[in-house]
N, C-alpha and C positions, 0 to 999 in steps of 0.2 A: 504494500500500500504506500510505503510511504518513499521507496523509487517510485513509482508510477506520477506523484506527484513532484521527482525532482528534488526531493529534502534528503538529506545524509544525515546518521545517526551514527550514536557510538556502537561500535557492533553488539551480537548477544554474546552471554556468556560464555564460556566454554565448559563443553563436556569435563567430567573429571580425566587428568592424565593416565594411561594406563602405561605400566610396567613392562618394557621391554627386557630388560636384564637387570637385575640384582648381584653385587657383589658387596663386601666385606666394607669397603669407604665410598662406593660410587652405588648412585642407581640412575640407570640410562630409562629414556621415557618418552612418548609419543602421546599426540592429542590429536584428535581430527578440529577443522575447520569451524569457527562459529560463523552466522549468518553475516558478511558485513557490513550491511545494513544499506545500499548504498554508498560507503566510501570504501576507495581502497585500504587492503589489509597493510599495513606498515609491520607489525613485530608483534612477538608475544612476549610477556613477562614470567617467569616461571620462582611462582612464591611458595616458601618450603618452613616450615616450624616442627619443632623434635614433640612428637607427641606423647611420650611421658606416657605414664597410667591413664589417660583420655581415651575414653572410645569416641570424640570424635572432638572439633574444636569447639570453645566456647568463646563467649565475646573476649575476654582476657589472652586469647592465642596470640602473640607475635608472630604473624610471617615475614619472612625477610626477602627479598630478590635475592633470588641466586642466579639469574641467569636471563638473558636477552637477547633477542634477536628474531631475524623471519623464519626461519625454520622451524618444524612442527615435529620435532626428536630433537632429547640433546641428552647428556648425560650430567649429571651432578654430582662433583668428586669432594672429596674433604668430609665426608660423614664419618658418624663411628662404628664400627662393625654391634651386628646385631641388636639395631635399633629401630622403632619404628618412626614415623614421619608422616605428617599433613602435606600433601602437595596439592596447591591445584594454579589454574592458569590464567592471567588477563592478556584477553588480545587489544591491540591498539590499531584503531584505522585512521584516515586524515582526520576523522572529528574529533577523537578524543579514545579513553581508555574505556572498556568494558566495565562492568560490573567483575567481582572477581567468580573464575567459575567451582563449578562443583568441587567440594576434596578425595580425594584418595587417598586411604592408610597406609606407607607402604613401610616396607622395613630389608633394609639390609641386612645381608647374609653375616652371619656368626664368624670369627675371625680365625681359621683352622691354628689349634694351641701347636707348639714345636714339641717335636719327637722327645720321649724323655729321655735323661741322662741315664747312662748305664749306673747303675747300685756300687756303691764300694764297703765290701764287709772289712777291710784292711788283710785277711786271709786270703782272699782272690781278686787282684786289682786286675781291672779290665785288665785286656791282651795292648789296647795302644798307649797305656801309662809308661 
């Protein structure tokens, strides 16, 4: 309706992020396209807050920008293994920025612990001491 009349709007929301790949400090993620209302799409903003014991955010959540740009995949490095996360996304067109969209809980993978050290009873010291 409101192309047909020649008006541009800030685009709609975006769908929540989905999970491409999860690792230990990074989690990589794609979103499909919100309607652009009439104006071209410019970039998306990709807002991310540690969600703690929350099943989901409340007014008091922090998101923070982690990430900008036009592409609709990016990945997010610097997390902390085995944690979960509120993601979700604003797109920006020539008019201005979206509403921010749906969340996604995601959570990076657990940080595989190191091999343990061989035992030393002092009567049988490993073989490479």
């Amino acid at each position: 309706v409101l192309e047909a009349a020649g008006i541009s709007a800030v685009p709609a929301a975006c769908d929540a992020p989905v999970l491409v790949k999860a690792k230990p400090t990074a989690l990589s993620l794609k979103w499909s396209e919100p309607d652009c209302r009439g104006a071209e799409m410019r970039a998306y903003k990709l807002m991310l807050a540690e969600a703690g014991l929350d099943s989901g955010p409340t007014k008091k959540t922090k998101f923070n920008k982690v990430w900008q740009g036009s592409d609709r995949t990016c990945e997010v490095a610097g997390l902390s293994p085995g944690l979960r996360y509120f993601v979700r996304v604003i797109a920006v067109n020539a008019v201005g920025d979206s509403e921010p969209g749906a969340v996604a809980t995601l959570e990076t993978t657990a940080d595989v612990p190191a091999a343990p050290l061989p035992l030393v009873d002092g009567a049988h010291p490993p073989a490479d001491l």
